[in-house]
N, C-alpha and C positions, 0 to 999 in steps of 0.2 A: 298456763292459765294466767291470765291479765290480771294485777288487784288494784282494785279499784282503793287508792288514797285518798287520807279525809286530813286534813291539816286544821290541828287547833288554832284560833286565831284570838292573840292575849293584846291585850290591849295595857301598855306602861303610863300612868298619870303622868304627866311632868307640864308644870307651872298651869293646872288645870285643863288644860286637853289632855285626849286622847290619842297615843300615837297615830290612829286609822287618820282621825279626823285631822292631824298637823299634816300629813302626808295626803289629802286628798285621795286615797285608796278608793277604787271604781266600787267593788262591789262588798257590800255586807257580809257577814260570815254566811248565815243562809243562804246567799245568793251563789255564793263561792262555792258551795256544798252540792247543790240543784247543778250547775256547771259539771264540775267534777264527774257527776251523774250522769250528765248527757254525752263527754265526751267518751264514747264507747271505744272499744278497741276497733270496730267496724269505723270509725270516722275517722281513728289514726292510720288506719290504711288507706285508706280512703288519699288523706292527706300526704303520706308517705308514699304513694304510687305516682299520685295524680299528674307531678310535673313532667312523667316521661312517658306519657300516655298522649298520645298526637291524634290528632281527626287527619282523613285523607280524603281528598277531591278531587274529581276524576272527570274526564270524557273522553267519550267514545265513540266512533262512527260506525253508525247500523242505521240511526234512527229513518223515520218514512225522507221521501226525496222533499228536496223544496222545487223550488219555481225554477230552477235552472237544470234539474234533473242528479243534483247532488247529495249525498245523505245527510241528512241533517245528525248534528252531535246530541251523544246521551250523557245528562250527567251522572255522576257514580258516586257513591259514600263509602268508606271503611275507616278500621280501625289500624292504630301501629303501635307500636313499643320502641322504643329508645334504648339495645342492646351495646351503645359504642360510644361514649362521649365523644369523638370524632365525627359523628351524625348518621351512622347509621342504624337502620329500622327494620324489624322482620313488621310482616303482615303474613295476611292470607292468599296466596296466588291469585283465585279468583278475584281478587281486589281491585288487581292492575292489570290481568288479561287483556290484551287487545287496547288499552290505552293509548288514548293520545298525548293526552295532558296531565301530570299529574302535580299537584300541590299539598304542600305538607300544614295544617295551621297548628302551632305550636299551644301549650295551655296558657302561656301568655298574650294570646291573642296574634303573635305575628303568623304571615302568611311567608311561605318559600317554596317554591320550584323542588321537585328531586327528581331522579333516576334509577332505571330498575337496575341494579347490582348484577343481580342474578336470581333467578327461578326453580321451582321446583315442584311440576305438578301433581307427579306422584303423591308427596304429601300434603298438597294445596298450603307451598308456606312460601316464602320472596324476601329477597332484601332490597332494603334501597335505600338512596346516599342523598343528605342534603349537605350545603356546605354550612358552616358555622363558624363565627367571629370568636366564640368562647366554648368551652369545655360543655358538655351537656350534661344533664341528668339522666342517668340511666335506673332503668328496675332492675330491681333485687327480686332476682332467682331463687325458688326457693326446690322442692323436690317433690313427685307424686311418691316419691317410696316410703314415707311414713303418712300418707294423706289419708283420712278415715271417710268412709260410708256415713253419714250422718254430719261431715263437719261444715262450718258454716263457711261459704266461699261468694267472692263479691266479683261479679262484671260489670266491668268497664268499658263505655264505647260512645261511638258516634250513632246512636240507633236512632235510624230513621232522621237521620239529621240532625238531632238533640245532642249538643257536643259533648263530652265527660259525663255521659247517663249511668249512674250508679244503678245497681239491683243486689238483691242480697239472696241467697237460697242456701241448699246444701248439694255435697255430693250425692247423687243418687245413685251410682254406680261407676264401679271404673273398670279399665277394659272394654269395653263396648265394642265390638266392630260395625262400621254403619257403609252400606253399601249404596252409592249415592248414582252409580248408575253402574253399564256393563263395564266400562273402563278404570272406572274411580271406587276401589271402598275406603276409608277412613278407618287404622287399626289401634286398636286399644285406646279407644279414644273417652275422656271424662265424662260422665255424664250430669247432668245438673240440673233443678230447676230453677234457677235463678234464670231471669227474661235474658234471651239472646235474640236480638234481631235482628233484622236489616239494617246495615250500618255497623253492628257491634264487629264483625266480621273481620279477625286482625288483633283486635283487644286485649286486654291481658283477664284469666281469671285469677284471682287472687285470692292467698288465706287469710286468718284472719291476723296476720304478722305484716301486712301490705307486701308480702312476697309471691311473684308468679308463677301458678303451679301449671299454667296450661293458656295455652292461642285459643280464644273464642274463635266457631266456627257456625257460622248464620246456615244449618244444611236443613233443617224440616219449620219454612217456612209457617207460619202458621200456627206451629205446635204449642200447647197449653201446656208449661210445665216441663218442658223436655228439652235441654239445651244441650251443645257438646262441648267440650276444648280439645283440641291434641297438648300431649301430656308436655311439659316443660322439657324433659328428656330428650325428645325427638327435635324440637327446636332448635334444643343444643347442638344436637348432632346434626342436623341438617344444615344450619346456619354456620358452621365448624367449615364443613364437608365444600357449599358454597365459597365463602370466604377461600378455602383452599385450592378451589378451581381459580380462580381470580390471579392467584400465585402459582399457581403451576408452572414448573419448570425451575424452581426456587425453594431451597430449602437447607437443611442441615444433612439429612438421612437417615430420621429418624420417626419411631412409630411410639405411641405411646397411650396407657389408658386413664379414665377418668374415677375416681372414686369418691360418692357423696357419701356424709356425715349429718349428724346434725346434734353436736354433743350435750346440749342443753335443751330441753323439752320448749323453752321459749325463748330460745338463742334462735340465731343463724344459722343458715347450713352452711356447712365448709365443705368445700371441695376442694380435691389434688389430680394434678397433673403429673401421672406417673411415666419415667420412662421404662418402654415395657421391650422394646429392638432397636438395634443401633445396626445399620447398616456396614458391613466391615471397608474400614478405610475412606469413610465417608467423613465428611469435615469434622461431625459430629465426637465422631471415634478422636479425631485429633486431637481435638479443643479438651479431652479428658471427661464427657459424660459418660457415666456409669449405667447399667441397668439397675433399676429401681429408683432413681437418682429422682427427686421431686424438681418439678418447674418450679420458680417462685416470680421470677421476671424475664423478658426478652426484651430488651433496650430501655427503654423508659414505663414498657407495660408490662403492669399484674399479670401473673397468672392464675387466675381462680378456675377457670375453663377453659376444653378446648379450645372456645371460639376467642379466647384471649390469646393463646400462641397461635393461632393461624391469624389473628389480628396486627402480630406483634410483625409477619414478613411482609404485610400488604402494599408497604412502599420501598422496601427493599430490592437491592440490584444484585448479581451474581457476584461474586468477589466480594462484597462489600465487608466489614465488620461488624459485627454483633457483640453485645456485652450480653453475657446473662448470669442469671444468681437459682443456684440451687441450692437446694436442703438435702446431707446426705449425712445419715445418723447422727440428726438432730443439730448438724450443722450448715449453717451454709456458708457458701463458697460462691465465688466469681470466678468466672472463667472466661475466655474471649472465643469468639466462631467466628471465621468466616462462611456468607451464605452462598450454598451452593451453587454454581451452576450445572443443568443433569448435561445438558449437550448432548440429547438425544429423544429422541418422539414422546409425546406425553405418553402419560400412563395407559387412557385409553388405549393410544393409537398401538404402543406396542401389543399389549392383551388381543386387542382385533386383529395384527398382523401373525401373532405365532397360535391365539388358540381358536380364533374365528367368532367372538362374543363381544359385545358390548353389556356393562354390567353396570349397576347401580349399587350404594350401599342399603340395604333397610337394618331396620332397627331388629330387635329381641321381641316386641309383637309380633312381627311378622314369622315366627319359629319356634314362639313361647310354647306353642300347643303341643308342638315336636317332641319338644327337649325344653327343659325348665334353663336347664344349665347354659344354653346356648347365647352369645351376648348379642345375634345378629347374622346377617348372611351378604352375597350380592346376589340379586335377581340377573335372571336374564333379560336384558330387553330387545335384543337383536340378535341371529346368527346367522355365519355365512353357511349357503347350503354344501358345499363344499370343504370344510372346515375340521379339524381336528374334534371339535364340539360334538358339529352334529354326524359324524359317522360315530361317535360314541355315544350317541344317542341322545343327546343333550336338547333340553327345548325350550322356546321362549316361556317367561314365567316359573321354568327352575330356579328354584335358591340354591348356588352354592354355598355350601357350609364349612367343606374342609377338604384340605388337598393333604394328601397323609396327613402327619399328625399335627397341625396349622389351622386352625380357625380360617376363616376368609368373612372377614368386615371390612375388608379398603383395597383398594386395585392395589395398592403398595402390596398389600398380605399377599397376593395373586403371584404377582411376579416373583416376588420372594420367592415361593413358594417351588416356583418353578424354576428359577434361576440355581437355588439348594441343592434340588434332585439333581439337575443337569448337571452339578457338577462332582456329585455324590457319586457319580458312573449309574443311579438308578437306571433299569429300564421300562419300567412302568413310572405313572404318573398317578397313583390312586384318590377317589376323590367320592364326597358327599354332598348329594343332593334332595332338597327336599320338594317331594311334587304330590301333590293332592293327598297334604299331611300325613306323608311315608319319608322315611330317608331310604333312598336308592345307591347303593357302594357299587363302585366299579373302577377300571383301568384304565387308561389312555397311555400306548406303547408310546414312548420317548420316539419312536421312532416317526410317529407320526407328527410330534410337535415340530416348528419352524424354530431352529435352536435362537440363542439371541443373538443380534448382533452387536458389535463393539462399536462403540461409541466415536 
């Protein structure tokens, strides 16, 4: 809770003035007081968001033909946030669909050109890159895991055109799943009535600390009272997951997990980057990272989140050197890596060659109903009919969840998983699926997998 300070203001005689009155001082003590009053904690956020909060301008070609038989352009509005002092920005997918043009206007009023990163419609979320002379301001992330039903939360956006449009509401519920057509639902998503409109779409929703717990998401036009966000959580992970497709093919060999804090009731949340697998023999293993061993930096960048270490390989080359600084019982350490090259098929492309699936990662909504305990899964979104998959029965829109005793949240965990067995002498491959909120156990003989090949 915020308190609100009241400062006495004493006034020292000397040679007949008043200190106030030798020093010209703006305002009188009452006025000082009234001030104090007005600056709410809703305004410091307000204030402490605002400079990494972007409008987005858009067009697009659908509109009616003109006189030459050509479509005329639509213009677009949304919202971004500023995850990267380097200039990059999550929004909303539906933001930059189908764009032609897109421009970023900063809260300082400049205008600038950007680029879509990369995408992800599944969770209607995108990144994209401006270039930049100086370091940016980014938003402070904050967490939905201690976020209350009742508590007050502020959107921010370009609604309806209106640039940096403030609104103030509460959480009205969280978890929500909103089903937005047969292809698209939105999972566990915030609910709020603070105004989200057209335009906000992108945004940041904010606590009352100016930290962002959740992506404004513009889906029930119209609606009195009824807004959404996807949860800060998912962004992470999604925006991590993107950034690491971009680097693909580059890395250390290592898997690692995320754990927020928040040790002071009106402090910051801290987060750690934990390592959680080391690939054996992998640069990682060299260079002397431990399991459980905390990120702290990857060359010149923080590690406060995933989307910091997969930040940290983005202009990185195979071979190259790495510096990095860990914490390990309460100490840290420098150590040097070099970054890997895999020299062999992406991740996808092996998973589709030896088990016949194309898979995505989701989140711990998508399987919270299942299993509380479960941190996530990969869906199916393709299979070959033909395929180790689907002769075991396997179908699009399955979540896998676990191959023996393995969790599956990242194509890494997949092959792992399957690479272990194979050379375990396993002959089964046992595995958990979750379909029409059941988990399904079953086998796939080793003999049917396509072993791996050497690199």
């Amino acid at each position: 809770m915020t308190t609100l300070r009241f400062f006495a203001w004493t006034f020292v005689v000397v040679g007949g003035l008043g200190l106030g009155q030798s020093f010209g001082l703006a305002m009188d003590p009452p006025t000082a007081r009234a001030f104090q009053l007005r600056q709410t904690p809703i305004v410091e956020a307000c204030k402490k968001a605002r400079g990494a909060v972007v409008n987005i301008h858009s067009e697009r070609k659908g509109g009616p033909v003109d006189a030459l038989g050509q479509p005329t352009q639509i213009n677009g509005m949304g919202t971004g946030v500023i995850v990267d002092p380097r200039g990059y920005i999550i929004t909303n997918h539906h933001v930059i669909e189908d764009v032609t043009t897109l421009r970023i206007r900063m809260a300082d009023g400049t205008t600038t050109p950007a680029k879509v990163v990369a995408r992800d419609p599944e969770t209607d979320l995108a990144l994209l890159k401006i270039e930049v002379a100086k370091p940016l301001q980014t938003i402070a992330l904050g967490t939905t895991k201690d976020l209350m039903v009742g508590e007050t939360v502020i959107a921010m956006g370009n609604a309806y055109g209106y640039e940096h449009t403030v609104t103030v509401g509460v959480v009205s519920a969280l978890n929500r799943d909103v089903a937005l057509n047969r292809e698209l639902t939105y999972k566990a998503l915030i609910q709020t009535d603070a105004s989200i409109n057209p335009g906000n779409s992108g945004g940041p929703l904010l606590n009352a600390l100016g930290e962002m717990v959740g992506v404004n998401v513009a889906i029930r036009a119209g609606a009195q009272g009824i807004g959404f966000a996807i949860p800060v959580e998912t962004m992470i992970r999604v925006c991590s997951e993107m950034i690491g497709n971009k680097k693909r093919g580059y890395g250390l060999g290592i898997s690692f997990r995320e754990e927020t804090s928040r040790p002071k009731e009106d402090g910051p949340v801290q987060r750690k980057v934990i390592v959680d697998r080391i690939e054996p023999g992998s640069t990682a293993s060299k260079a002397g990272l431990r399991l459980g061993d905390l990120l702290v930096s990857v060359g010149d960048c923080p590690v406060e989140s995933s989307i910091d270490w997969e930040k940290g390989f983005l202009d990185r080359l195979g071979g190259e050197k790495v510096a990095l600084v860990i914490r390990r019982d309460g100490v840290e350490t420098k150590l040097n890596a070099q970054v890997e090259t895999l020299g062999k098929p992406g991740l996808s492309e092996q998973i589709w060659a030896r088990v016949g699936i194309k898979v995505q990662p989701v989140g711990p909504e998508s399987v919270h109903k299942v299993n509380a305990q479960l941190h996530g899964g990969l869906i199916i979104k393709d299979l070959r009919p033909d395929s180790p998959a689907a002769m075991a029965g396997w179908q699009k829109s399955d979540i896998l969840v676990g191959l023996h005793e393995w969790e599956m949240i990242s194509h890494e965990n997949l092959l792992f998983a399957l690479n272990h067995q194979e050379k375990s002498g396993a002959e089964t491959l046992k595995y958990f699926v979750v379909r029409d909120a059941q988990v399904l156990k079953g086998a796939i003989p080793f003999g049917m997998l396509i072993p791996a090949s050497n690199p």
